[in-house]
SEDO-560460 format. One record per residue: residue in one letter; chain; x, y, z of N, C-alpha, C, CB in turn. Coordinates in Angstrom, 1 decimal. Glycine has a CB too. Layout:
N
+------+------+--------+--------+--------+--------+--------+--------+--------+--------+--------+--------+--------+--------+
! code ! unit !   n_px !   n_py !   n_pz !  ca_px !  ca_py !  ca_pz !   c_px !   c_py !   c_pz !  cb_px !  cb_py !  cb_pz !
+------+------+--------+--------+--------+--------+--------+--------+--------+--------+--------+--------+--------+--------+
!    a !    A !      X !      Y !      Z !      X !      Y !      Z !      X !      Y !      Z !      X !      Y !      Z !
...
+------+------+--------+--------+--------+--------+--------+--------+--------+--------+--------+--------+--------+--------+
END
This chain:
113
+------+------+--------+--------+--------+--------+--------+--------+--------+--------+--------+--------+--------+--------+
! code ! unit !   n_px !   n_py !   n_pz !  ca_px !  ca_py !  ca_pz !   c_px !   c_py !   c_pz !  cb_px !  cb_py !  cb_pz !
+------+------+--------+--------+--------+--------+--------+--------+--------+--------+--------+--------+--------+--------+
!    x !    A !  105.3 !  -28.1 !   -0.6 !  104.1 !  -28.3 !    0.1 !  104.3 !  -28.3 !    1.6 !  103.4 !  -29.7 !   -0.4 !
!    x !    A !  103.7 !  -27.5 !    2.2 !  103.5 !  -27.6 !    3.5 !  102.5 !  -28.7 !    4.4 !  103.2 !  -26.4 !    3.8 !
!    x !    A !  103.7 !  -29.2 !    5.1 !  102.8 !  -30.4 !    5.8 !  101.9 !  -29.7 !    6.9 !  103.8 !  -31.7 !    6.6 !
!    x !    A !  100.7 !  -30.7 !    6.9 !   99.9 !  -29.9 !    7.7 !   99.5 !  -31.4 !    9.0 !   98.3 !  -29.1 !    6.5 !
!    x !    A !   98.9 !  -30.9 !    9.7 !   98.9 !  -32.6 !   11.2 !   96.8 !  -32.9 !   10.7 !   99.3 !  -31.6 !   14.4 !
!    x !    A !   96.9 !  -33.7 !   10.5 !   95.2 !  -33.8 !    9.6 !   94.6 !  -34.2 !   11.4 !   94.8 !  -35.7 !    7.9 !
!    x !    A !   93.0 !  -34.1 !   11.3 !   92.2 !  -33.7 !   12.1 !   91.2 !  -33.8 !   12.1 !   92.3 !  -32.9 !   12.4 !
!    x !    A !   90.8 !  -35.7 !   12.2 !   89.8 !  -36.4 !   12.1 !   88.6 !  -35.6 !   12.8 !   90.2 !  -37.5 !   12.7 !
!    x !    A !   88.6 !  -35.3 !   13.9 !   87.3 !  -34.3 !   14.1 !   87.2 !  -33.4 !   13.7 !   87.1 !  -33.8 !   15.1 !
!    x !    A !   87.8 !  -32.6 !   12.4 !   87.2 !  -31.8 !   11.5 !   86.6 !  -32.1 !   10.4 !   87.9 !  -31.1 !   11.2 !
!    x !    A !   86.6 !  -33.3 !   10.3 !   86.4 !  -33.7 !    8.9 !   84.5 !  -33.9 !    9.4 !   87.7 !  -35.4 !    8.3 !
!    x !    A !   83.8 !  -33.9 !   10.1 !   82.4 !  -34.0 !   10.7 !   82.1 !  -32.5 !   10.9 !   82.3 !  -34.9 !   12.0 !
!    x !    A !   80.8 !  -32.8 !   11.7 !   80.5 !  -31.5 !   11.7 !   80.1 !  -31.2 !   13.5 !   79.1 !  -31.1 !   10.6 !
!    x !    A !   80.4 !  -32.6 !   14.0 !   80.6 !  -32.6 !   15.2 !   82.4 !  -32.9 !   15.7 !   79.6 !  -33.6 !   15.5 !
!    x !    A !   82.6 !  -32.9 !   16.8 !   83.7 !  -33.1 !   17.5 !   84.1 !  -34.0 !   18.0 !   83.8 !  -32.6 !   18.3 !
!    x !    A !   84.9 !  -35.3 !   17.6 !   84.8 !  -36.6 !   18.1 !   86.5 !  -36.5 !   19.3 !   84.8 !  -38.0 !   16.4 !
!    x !    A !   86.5 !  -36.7 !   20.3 !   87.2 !  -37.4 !   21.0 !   87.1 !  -38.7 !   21.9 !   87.5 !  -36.7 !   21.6 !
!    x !    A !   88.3 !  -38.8 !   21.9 !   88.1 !  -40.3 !   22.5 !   89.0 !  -40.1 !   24.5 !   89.3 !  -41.8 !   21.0 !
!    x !    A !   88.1 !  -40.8 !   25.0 !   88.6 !  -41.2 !   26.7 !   88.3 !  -41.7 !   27.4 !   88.7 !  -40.6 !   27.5 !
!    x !    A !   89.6 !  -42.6 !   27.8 !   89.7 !  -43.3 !   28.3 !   88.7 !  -44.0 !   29.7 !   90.8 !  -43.0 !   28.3 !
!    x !    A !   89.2 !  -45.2 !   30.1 !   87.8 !  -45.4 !   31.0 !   87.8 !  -44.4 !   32.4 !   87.7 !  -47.0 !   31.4 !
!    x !    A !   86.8 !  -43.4 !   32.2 !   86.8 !  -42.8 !   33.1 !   85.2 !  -42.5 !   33.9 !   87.5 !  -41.9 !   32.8 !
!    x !    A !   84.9 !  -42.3 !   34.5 !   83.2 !  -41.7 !   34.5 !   83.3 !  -40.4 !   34.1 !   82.3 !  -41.7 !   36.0 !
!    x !    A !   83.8 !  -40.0 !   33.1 !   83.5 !  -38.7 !   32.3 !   81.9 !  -38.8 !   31.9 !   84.5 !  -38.6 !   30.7 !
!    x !    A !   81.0 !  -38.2 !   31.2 !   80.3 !  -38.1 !   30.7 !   80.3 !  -37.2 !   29.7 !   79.6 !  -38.1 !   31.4 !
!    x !    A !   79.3 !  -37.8 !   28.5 !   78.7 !  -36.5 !   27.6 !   78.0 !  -35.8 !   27.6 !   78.4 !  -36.6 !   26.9 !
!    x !    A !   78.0 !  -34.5 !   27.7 !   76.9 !  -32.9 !   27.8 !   76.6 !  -32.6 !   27.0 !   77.2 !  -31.7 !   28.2 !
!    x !    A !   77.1 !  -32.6 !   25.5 !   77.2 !  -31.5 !   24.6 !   76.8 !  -32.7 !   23.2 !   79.0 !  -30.5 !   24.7 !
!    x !    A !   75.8 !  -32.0 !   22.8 !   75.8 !  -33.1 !   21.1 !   76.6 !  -32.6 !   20.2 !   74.4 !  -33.2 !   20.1 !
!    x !    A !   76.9 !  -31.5 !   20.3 !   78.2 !  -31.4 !   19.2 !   80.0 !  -32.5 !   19.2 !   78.7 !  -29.6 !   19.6 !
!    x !    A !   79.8 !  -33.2 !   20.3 !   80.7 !  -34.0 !   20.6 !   80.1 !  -34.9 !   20.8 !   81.5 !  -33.9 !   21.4 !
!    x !    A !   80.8 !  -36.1 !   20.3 !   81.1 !  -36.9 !   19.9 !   82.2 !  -37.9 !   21.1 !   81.4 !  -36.4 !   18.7 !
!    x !    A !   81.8 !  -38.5 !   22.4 !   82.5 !  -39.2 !   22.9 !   83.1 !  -40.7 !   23.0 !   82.1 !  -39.0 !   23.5 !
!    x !    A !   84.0 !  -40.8 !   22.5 !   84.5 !  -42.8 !   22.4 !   85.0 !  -42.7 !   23.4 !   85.8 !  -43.7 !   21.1 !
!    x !    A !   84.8 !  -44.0 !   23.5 !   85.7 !  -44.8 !   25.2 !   86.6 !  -46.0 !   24.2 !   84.0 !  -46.2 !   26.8 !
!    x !    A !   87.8 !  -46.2 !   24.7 !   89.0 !  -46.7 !   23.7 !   89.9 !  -47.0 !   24.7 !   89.6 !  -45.7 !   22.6 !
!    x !    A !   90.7 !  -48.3 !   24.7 !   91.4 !  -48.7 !   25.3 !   92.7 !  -48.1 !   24.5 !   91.0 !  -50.1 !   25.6 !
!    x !    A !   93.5 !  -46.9 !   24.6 !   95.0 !  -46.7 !   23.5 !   95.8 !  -47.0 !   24.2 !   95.6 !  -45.3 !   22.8 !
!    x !    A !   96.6 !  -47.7 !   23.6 !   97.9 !  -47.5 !   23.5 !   98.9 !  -46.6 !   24.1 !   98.0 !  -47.4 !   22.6 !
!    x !    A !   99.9 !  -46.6 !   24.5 !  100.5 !  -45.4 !   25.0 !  100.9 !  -44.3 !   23.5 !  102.0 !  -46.0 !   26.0 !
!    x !    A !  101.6 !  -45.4 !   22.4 !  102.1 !  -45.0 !   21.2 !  101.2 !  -44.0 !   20.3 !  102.3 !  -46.4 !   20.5 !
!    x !    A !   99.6 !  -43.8 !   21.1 !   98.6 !  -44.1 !   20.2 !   98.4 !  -42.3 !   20.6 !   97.2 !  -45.7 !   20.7 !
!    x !    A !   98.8 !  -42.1 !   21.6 !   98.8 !  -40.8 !   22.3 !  100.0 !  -39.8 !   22.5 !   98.4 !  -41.0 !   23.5 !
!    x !    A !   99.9 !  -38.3 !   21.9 !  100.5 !  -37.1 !   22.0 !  100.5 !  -36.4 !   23.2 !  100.1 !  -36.3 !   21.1 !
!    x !    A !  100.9 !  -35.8 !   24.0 !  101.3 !  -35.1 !   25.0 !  101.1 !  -33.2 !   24.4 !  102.9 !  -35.8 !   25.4 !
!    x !    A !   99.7 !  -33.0 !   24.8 !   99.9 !  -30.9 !   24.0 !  100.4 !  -30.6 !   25.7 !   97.5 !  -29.4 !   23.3 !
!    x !    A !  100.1 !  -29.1 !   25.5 !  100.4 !  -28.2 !   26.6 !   98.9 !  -28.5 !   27.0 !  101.0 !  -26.4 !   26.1 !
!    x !    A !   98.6 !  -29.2 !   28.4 !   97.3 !  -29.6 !   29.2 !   96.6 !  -30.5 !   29.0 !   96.5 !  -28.9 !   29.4 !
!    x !    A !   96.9 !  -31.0 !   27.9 !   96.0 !  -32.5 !   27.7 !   96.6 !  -33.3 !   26.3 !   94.0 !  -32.0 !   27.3 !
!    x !    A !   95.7 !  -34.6 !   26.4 !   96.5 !  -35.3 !   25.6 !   95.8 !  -35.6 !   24.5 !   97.0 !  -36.5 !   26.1 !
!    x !    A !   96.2 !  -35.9 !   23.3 !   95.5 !  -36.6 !   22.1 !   95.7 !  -37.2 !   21.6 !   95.4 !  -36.3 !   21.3 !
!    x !    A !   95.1 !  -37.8 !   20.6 !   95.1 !  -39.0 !   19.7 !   96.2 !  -39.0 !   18.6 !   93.8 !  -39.1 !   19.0 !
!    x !    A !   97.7 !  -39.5 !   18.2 !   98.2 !  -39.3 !   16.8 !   97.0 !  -39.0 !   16.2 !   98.9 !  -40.6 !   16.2 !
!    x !    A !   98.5 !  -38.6 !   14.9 !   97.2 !  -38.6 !   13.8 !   97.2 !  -39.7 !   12.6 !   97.1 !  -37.1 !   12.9 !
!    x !    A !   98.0 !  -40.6 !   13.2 !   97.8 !  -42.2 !   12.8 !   96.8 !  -42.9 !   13.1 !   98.5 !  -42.9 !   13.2 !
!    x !    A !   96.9 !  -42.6 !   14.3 !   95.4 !  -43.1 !   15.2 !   93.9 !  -42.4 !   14.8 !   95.7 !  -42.8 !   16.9 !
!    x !    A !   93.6 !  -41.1 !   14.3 !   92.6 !  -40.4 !   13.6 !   92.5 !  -40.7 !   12.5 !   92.8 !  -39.2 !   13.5 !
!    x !    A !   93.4 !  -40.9 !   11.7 !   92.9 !  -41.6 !   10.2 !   92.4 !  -42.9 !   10.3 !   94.1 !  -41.8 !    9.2 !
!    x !    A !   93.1 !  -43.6 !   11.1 !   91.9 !  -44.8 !   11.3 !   91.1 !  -44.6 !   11.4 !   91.8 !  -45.6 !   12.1 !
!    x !    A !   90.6 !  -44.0 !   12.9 !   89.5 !  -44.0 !   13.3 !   88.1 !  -43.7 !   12.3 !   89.8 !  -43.3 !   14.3 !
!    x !    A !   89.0 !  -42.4 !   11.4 !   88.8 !  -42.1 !   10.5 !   87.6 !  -42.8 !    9.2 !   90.1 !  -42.0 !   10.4 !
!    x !    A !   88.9 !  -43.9 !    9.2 !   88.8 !  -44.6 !    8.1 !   87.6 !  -46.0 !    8.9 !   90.7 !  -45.0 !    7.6 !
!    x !    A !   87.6 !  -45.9 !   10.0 !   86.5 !  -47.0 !   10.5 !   85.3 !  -46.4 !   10.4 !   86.6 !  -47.5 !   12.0 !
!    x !    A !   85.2 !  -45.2 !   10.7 !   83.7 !  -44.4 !   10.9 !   83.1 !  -44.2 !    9.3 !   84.0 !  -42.7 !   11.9 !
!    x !    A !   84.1 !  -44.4 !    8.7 !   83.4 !  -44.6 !    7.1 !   83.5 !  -43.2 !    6.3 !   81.5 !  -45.1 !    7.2 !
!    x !    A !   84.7 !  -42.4 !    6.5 !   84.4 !  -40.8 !    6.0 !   84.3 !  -41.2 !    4.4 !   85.9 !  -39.5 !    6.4 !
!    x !    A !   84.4 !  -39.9 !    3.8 !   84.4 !  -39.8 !    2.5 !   85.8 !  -40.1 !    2.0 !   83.9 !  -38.4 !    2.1 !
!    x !    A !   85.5 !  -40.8 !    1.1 !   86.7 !  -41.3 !    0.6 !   88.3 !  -40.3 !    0.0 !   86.2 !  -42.1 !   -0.4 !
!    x !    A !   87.5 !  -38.9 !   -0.6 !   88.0 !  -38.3 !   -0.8 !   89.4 !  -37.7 !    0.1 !   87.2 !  -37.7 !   -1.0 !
!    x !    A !   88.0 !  -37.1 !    1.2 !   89.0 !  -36.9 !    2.5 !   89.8 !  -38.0 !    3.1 !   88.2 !  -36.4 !    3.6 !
!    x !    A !   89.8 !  -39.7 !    3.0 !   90.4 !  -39.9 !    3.7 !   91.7 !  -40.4 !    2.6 !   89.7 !  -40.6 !    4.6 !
!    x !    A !   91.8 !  -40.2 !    1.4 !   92.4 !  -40.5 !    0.4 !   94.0 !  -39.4 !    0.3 !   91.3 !  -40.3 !   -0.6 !
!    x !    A !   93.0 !  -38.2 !    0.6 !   93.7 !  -36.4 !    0.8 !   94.8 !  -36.7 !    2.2 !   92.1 !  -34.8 !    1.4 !
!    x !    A !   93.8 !  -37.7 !    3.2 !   94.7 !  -36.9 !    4.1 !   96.0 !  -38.2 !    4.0 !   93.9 !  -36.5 !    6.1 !
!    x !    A !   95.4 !  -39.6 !    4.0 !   96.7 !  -40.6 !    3.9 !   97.9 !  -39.8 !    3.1 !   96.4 !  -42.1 !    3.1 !
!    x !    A !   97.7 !  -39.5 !    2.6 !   98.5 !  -38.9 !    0.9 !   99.2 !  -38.0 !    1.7 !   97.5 !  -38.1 !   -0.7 !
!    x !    A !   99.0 !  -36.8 !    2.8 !   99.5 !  -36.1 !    3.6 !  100.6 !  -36.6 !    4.5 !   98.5 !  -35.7 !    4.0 !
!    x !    A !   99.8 !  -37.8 !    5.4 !  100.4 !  -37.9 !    6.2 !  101.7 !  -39.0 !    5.9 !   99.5 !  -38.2 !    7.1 !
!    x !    A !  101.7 !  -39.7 !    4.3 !  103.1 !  -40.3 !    4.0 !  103.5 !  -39.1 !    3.3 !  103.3 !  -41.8 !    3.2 !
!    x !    A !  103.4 !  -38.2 !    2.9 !  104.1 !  -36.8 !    2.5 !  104.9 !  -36.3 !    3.2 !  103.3 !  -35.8 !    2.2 !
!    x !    A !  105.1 !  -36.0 !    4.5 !  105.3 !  -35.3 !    5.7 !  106.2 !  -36.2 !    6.5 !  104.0 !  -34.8 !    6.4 !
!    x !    A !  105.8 !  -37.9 !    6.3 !  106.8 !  -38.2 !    6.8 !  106.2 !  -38.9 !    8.1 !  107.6 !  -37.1 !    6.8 !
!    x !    A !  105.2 !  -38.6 !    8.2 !  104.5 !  -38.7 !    9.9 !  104.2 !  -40.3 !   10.3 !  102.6 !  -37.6 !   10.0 !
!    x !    A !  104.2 !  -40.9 !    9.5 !  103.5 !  -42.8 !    9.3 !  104.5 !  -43.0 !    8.0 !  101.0 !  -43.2 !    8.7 !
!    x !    A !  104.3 !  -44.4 !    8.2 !  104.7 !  -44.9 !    6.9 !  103.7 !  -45.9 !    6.4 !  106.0 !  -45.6 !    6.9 !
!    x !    A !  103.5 !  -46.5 !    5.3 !  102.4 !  -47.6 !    5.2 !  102.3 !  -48.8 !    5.9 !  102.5 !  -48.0 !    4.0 !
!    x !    A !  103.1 !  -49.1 !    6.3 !  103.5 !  -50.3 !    7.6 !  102.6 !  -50.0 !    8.8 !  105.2 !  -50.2 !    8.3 !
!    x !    A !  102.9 !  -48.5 !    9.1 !  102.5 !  -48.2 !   10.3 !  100.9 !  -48.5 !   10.1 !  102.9 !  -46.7 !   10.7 !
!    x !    A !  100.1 !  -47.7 !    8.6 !   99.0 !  -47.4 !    8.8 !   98.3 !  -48.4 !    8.4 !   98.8 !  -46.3 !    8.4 !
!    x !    A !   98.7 !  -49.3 !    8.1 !   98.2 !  -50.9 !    7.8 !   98.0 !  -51.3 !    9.1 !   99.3 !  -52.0 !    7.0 !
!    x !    A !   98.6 !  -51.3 !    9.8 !   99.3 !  -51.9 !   11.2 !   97.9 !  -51.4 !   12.4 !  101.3 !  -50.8 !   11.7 !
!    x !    A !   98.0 !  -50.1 !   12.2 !   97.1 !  -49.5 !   13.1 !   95.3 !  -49.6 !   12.6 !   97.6 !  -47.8 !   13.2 !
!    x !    A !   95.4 !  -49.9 !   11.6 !   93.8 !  -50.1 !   10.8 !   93.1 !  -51.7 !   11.2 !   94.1 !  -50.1 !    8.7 !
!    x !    A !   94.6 !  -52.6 !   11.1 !   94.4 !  -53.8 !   11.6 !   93.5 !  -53.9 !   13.1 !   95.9 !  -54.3 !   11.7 !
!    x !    A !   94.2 !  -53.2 !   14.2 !   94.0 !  -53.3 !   15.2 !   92.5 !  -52.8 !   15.2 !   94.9 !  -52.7 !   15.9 !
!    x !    A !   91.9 !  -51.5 !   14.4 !   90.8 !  -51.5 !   14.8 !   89.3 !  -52.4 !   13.8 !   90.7 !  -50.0 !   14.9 !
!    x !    A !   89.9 !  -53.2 !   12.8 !   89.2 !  -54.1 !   12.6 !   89.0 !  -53.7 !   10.9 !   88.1 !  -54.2 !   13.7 !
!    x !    A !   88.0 !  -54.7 !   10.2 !   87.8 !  -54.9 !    9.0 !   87.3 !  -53.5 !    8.2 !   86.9 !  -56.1 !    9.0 !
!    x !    A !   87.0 !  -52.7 !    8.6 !   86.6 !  -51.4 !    8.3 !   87.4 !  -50.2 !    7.7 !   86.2 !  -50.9 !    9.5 !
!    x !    A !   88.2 !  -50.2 !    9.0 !   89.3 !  -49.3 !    9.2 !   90.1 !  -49.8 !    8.0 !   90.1 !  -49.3 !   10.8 !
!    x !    A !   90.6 !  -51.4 !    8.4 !   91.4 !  -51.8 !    7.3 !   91.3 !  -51.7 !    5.5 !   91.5 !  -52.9 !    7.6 !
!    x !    A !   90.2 !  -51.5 !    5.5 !   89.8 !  -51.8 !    3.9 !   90.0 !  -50.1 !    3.4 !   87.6 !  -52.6 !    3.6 !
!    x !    A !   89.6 !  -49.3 !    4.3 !   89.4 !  -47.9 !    4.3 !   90.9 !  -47.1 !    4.1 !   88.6 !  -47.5 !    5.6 !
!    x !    A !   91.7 !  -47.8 !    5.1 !   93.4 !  -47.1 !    4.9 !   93.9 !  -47.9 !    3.7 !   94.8 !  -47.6 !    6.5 !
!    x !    A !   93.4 !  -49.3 !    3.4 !   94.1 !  -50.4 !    2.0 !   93.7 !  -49.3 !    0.9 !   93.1 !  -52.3 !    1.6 !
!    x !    A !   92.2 !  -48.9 !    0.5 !   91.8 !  -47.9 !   -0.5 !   92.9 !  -46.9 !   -0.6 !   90.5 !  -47.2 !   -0.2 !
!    x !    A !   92.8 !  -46.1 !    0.9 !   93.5 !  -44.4 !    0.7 !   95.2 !  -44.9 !    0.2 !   93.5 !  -43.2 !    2.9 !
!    x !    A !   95.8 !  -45.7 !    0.9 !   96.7 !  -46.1 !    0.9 !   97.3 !  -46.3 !   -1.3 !   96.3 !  -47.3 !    2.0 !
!    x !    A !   96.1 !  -47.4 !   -1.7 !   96.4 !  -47.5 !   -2.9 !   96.2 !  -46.5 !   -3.7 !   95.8 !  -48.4 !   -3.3 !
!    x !    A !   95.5 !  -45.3 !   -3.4 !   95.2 !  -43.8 !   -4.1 !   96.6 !  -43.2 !   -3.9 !   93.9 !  -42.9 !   -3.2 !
!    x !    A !   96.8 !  -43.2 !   -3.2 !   98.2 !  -42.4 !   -2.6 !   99.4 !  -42.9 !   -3.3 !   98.5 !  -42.8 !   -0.9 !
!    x !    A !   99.7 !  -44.4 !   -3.0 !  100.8 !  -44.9 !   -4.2 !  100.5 !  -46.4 !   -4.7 !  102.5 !  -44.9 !   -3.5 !
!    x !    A !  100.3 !  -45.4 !   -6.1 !   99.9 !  -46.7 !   -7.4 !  100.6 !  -47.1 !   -7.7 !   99.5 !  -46.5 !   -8.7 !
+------+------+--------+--------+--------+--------+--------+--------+--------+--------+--------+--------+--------+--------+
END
């Protein structure tokens, strides 16, 4: 199986990113803007701009309430590949509160029974 990097803003039908406190604004309704205090840990470095892990997308993920399916698919992915471990994604669900957490505890128990 080929690992694939999952991609919380695909899973909508809009575009969610998140940034930091800036006076950015939002133009566009197809996006989807959060303001988020991360972590350094919490952030990837591409070629011109930065992103969210995708530890940090399954939470977020998993707070915004997706379908369970999908968020079941992608946990199962991302300890497949190697990318989190369950520690981690407990860890990071914590931080964003009772939501996130119940949502990675589900995908998590789907993943390994």
């Amino acid at each position: 199986m080929a690992c694939r990097q999952p991609a919380a803003g695909l899973l909508h039908r809009r575009s969610d990113l998140g940034a930091g406190d800036s006076d950015c604004r939002q133009k566009n309704a197809a996006i989807a803007l959060h303001r988020a205090d991360l972590d350094w840990s919490e952030i990837e470095q591409r070629e011109g701009f930065r992103v969210t892990t995708p530890l940090r997308e399954i939470t977020e993920t998993a707070e915004a309430g997706a379908d369970h399916d999908v968020l079941d698919s992608t946990v199962a992915d991302l300890l497949n590949c190697g990318t989190a471990t369950r520690r981690q994604l407990l860890h990071a669900a914590q931080r964003l509160g009772a939501r996130a957490e119940l949502g990675v505890e589900r995908a998590l128990h789907v993943a390994l029974p």
